[in-house]
C-alpha angles and dihedrals in degrees: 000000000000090000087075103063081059094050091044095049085042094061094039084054093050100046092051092047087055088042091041085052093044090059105043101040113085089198121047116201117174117173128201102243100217103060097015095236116135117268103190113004103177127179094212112174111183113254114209114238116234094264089060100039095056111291119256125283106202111191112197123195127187125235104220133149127259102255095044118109132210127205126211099246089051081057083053097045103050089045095051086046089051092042085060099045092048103040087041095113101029 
């Protein structure tokens, strides 16, 4: 019965130091050991995700007729609306 929180930690050990050596290595090779081919041979380079490549600037324009006109409380408004909505699930 004590022998099972070993084996448990052994295995959870195990799976983070292969998932530990999928995410660092830019080239998987996993062979078949018993004839020695390749099993798996990836060419894996890391992709930065959009917080480290610079974020995301999104510019948005109304589509409004000529003759239409906009106050500056609407501007507030709208921006305060779209501020909410963005920053909902931060």
């Amino acid at each position: 019965m004590t022998r099972r929180p070993y084996l448990t930690l052994v295995i959870i050990l195990l799976l983070v130091a292969f998932a530990a050596w999928v995410d660092l290595s830019q080239q998987i090779i996993i062979s078949n050991p018993f004839n020695g081919k390749a099993l798996v041979d990836k060419n894996v380079p890391i992709q930065l995700g959009l917080d480290l490549r610079g974020g995301l600037q999104v510019l948005l324009e109304a589509d409004l007729p000529a003759s239409a006109t906009v106050s500056s409380t609407d501007l507030s408004t709208t921006q305060q609306i779209l501020m909410n909505r963005a920053n909902a699930l931060a």
